[in-house]
C-alpha positions as CSV (number, residue, x, y, z in Angstrom):
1,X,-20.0,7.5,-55.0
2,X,-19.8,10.1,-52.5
3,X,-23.6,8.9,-51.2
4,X,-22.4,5.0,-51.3
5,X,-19.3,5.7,-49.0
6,X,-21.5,8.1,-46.3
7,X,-24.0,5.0,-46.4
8,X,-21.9,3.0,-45.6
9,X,-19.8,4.2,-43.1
10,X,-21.3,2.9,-39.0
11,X,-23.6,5.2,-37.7
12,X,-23.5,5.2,-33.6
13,X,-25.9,3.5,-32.1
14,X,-28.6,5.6,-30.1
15,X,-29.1,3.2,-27.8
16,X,-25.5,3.6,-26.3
17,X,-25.7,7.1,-26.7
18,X,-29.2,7.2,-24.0
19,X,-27.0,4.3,-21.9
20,X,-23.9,7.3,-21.5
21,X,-26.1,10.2,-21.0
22,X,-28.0,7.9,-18.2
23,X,-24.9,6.5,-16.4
24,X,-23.5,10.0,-16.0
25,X,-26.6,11.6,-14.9
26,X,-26.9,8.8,-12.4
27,X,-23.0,9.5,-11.5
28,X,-23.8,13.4,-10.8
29,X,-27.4,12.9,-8.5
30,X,-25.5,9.9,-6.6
31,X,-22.6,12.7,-5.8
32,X,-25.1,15.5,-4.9
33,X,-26.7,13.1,-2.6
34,X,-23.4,11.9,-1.3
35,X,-22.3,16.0,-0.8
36,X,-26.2,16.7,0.4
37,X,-25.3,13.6,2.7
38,X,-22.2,15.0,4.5
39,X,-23.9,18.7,4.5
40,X,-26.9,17.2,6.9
41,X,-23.4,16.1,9.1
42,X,-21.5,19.3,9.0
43,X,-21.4,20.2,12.4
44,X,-19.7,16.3,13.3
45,X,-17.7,16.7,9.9
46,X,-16.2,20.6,11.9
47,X,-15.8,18.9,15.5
48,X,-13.9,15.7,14.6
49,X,-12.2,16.3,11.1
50,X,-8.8,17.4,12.7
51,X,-8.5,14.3,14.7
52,X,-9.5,12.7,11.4
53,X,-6.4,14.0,9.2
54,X,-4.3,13.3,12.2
55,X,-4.8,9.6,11.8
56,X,-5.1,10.4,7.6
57,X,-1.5,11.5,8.8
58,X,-0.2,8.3,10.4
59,X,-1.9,6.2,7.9
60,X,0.3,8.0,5.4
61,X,3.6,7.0,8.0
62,X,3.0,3.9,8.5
63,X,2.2,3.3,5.0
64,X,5.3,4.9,3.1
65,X,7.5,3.1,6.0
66,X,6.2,-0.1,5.4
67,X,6.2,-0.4,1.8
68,X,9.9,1.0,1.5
69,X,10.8,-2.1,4.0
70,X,9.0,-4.1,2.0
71,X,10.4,-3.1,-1.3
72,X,14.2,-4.0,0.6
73,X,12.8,-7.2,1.6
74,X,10.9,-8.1,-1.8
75,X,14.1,-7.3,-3.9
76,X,16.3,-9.1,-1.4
77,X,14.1,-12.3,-1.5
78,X,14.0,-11.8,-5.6
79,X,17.8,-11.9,-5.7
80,X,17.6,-15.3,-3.4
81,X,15.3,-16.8,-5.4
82,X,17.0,-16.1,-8.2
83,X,20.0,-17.3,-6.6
84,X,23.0,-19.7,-7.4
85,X,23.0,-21.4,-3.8
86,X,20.4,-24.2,-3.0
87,X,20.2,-23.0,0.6
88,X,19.3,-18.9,-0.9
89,X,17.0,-20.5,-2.8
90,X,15.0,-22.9,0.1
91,X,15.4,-19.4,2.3
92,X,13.7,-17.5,0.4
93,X,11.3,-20.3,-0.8
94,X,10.0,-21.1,2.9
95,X,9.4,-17.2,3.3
96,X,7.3,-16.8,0.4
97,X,5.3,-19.9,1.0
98,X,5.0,-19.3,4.8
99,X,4.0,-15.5,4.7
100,X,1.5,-16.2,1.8
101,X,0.0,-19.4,3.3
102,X,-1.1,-17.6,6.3
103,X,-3.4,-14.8,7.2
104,X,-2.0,-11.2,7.5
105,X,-4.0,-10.7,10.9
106,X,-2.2,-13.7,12.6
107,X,1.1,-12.7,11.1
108,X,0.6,-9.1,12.9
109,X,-0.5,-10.2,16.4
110,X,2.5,-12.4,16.3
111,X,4.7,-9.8,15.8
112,X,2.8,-7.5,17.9
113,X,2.7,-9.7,20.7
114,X,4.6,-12.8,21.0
115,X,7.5,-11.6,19.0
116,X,7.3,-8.2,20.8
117,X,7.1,-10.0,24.2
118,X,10.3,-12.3,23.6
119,X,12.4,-9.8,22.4
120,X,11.7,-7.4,25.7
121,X,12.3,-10.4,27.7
122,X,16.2,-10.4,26.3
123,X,16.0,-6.7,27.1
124,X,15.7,-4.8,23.3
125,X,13.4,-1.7,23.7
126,X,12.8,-0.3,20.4
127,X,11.4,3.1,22.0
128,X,14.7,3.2,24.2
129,X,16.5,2.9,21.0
130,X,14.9,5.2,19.1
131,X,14.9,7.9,22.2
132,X,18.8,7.4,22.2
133,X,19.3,7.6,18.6
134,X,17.0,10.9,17.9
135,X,18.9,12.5,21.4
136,X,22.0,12.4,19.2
137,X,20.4,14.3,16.7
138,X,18.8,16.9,18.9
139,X,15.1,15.5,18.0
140,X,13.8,13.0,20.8
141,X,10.6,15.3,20.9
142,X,9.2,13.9,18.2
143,X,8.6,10.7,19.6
144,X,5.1,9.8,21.0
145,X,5.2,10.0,25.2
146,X,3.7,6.4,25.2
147,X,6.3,3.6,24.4
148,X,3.4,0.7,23.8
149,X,2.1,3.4,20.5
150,X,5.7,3.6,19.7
151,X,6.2,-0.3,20.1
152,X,2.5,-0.9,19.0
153,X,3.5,1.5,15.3
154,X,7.1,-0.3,15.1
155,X,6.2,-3.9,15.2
156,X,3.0,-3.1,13.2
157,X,5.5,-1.3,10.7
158,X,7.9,-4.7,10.6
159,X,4.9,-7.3,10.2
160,X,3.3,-5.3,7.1
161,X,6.4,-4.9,5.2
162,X,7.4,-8.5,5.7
163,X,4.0,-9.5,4.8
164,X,4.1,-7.7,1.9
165,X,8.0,-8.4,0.9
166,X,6.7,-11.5,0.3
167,X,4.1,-10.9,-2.4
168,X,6.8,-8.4,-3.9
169,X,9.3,-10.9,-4.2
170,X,7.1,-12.6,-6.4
171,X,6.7,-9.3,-8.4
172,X,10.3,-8.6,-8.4
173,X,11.4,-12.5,-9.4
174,X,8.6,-12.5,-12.4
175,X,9.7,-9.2,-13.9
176,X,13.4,-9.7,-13.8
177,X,12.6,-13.3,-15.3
178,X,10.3,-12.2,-17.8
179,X,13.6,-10.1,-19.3
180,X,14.8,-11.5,-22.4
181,X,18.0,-14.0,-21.6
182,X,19.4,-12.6,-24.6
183,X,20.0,-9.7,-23.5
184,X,22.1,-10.7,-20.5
185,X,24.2,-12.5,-23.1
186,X,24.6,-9.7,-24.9
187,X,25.9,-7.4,-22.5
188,X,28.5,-10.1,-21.1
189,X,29.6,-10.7,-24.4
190,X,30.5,-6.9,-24.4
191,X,32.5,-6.7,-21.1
192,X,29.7,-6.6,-18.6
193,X,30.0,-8.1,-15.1
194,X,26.7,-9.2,-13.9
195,X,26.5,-6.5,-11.6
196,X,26.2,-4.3,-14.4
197,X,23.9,-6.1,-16.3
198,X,21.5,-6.3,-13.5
199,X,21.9,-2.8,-12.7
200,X,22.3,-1.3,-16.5
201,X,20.0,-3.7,-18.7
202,X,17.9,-5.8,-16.2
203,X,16.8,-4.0,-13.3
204,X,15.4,-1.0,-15.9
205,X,13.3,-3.4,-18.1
206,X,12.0,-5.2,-15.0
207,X,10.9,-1.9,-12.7
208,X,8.7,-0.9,-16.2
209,X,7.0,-4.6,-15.9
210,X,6.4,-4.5,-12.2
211,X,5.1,-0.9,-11.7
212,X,1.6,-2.0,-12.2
213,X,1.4,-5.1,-9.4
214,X,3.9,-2.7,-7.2
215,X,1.3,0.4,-7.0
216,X,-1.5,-2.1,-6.8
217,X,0.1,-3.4,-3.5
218,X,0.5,0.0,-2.8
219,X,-3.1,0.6,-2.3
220,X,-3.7,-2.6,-0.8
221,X,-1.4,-1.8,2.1
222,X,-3.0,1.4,3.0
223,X,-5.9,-0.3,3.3
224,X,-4.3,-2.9,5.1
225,X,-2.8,-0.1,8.1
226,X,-6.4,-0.6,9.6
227,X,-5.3,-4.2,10.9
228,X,-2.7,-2.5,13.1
229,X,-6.1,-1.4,14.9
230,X,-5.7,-4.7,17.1
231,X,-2.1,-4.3,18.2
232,X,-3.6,-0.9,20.3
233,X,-2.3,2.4,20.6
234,X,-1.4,3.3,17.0
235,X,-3.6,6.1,16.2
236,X,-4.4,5.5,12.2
237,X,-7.9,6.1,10.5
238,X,-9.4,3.1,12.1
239,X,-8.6,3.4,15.6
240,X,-9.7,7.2,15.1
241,X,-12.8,6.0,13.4
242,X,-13.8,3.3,16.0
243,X,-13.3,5.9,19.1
244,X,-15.4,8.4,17.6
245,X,-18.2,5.8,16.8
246,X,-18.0,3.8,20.1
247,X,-19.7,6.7,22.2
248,X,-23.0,7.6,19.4
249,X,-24.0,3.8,19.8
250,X,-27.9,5.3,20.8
251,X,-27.3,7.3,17.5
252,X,-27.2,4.9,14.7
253,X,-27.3,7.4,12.2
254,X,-24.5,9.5,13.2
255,X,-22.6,6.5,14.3
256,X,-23.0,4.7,10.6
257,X,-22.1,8.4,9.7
258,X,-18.8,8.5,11.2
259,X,-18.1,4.5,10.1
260,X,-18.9,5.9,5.9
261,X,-16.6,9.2,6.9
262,X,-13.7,7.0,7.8
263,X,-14.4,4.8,4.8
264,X,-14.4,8.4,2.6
265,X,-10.8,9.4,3.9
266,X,-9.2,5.7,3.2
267,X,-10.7,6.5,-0.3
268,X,-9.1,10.0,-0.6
269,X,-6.0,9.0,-0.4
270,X,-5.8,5.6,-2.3
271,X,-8.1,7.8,-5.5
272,X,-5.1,9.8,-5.8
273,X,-2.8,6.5,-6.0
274,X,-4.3,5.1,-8.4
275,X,-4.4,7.8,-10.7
276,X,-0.7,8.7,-10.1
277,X,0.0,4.6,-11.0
278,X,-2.3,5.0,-14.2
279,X,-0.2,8.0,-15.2
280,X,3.5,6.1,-14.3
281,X,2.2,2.9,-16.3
282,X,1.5,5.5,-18.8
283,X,4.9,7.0,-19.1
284,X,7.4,4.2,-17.9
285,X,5.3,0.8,-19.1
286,X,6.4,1.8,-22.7
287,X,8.4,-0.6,-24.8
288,X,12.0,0.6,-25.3
C-alpha cells in the first residue's frame, strides 16, 4: 500500500526544474553585466550623481504633491458622481470625460501656458503668493530664486493632479459602488446618518478595494513628472537627464549612458512602490 500511494503521488517535472535553474542564471549574468555596465561609467556615475538625486529629489515633490491633490479631487468628483443633484452629477461627468478624452501632454501645456498666461494677465502670481505666505512663517528661503521654476513646478503640480483626479474618481466611484447596499441599510436602520455610514462602514470597505488601482496610479504618475520637462525650468530626472546628455552628442556611448542612468533612477524609486503596494494589498485587501 505504502509503494501504491508513493507511485502515485506527481513527481515534478525535470523539465521545469532546468527552465528555473536557467531563468535565474540568466537573471544573475544579465545583473553582473548591468553592474559590469555602470562600473566601465564610474567616473560619469561620481561627477553627475549629485545632480542626479537632486532631480530624484523633486521627482519625489512633485510627485507626493500631486497625487495628494489628486486624491482631494478624485474623492470630491466620486462624491458628485455619486450625487443626488443632476447638475453634481453632469459636473463631474464632463470632467471625467473631458480629462480622459484628451492627452496628458496637451492638458499640461494648457495649464502651463495658456492657463498660466491668463491668470497673470488678471494679476495672480503664484510665486508672489507663496513668497508672502512662507515670509509669515519665517521660511521664504526655501523658495527657488527663479519665479518661471516656481510657476513652471506649480502649474505642472495643478495639471497632473487634475489629470489624475479624474482616473481616481473613477477608482473612488467603483469601490464605494461595489460596497454591498445592504449594508448601508443596515447601519440606517440602526441610527446612522449617512455621514456615518460613509465614514464608519463605506469609506473602510471601499479604500481596501481601491488600494491596488490607487498605488498603480501612483507609479504611473512618477513616471508621468517627466512631461513637466516641456513646461521649462522644473528641475526633475528628465530635465537633469536631457542637460547632461545634450553636451556628449559626439559621444554616443556615454550619451546613451546617461539616457539608461536616468531610466535606472525612475526605476529605483517606482521598485520600491510597488513592493510597498504588494505588501498593503497584502495586509488591508483582506475580506472583513
Amino acid at each position: 500500500m505504502q509503494q501504491a500511494v508513493t507511485a502515485s503521488e506527481p513527481r515534478p517535472r525535470a523539465w521545469l526544474t532546468v527552465l528555473n535553474i536557467t531563468f535565474y542564471a540568466v537573471l544573475v549574468v544579465l545583473l553582473a553585466l548591468f553592474v559590469y555596465y555602470l562600473y566601465t561609467f564610474r567616473d560619469t556615475i561620481a561627477l553627475d550623481l549629485p545632480v542626479w538625486l537632486q532631480g530624484a529629489v523633486v521627482t519625489v515633490v512633485l510627485t507626493v504633491s500631486s497625487i495628494v491633490l489628486a486624491t482631494i479631487f478624485g474623492f470630491i468628483g466620486a462624491l458628485c458622481r455619486l450625487s443626488r443633484f443632476r447638475a453634481l452629477r453632469w459636473i463631474a461627468f464632463a470632467y471625467v470625460e473631458l480629462i480622459r478624452g484628451t492627452p496628458i501632454l496637451v492638458q499640461l501645456l494648457l495649464w502651463g501656458f495658456g492657463v498660466n498666461i491668463a491668470l497673470a494677465n488678471i494679476g495672480f502670481d503664484p510665486y508672489n503668493v507663496a513668497y508672502q505666505f512662507l515670509t509669515v512663517l519665517q521660511s521664504n528661503s526655501i523658495l527657488p530664486s527663479s519665479s518661471v521654476a516656481f510657476d513652471a513646478a506649480f502649474y505642472g503640480i495643478i495639471g497632473l493632479s487634475f489629470n489624475y483626479g479624474a482616473y481616481l474618481t473613477e477608482v473612488f466611484r467603483t469601490g464605494i459602488q461595489s460596497v454591498d447596499k445592504g449594508q448601508t441599510e443596515a447601519a440606517l436602520s440602526l441610527g446612522l446618518d449617512g455621514r456615518q455610514t460613509m465614514r464608519t462602514i463605506i469609506l473602510p470597505q471601499a479604500i481596501r478595494i481601491t488600494i491596488p488601482p490607487f498605488t498603480n496610479y501612483f507609479i504611473t504618475l512618477v513616471q508621468d513628472t517627466a512631461l513637466l520637462s516641456t513646461l521649462g525650468g522644473v528641475i526633475e530626472i528628465q530635465q537633469v537627464t536631457t542637460s547632461l546628455a545634450s553636451p556628449v552628442t559626439g559621444d554616443a556611448n556615454l550619451q546613451m549612458f546617461i539616457y539608461i542612468f536616468g531610466a535606472f533612477i525612475f526605476f529605483c524609486i517606482c521598485y520600491p512602490l510597488a513592493l510597498l503596494a504588494r505588501y498593503m494589498e497584502g495586509r488591508i485587501a483582506v475580506a472583513y
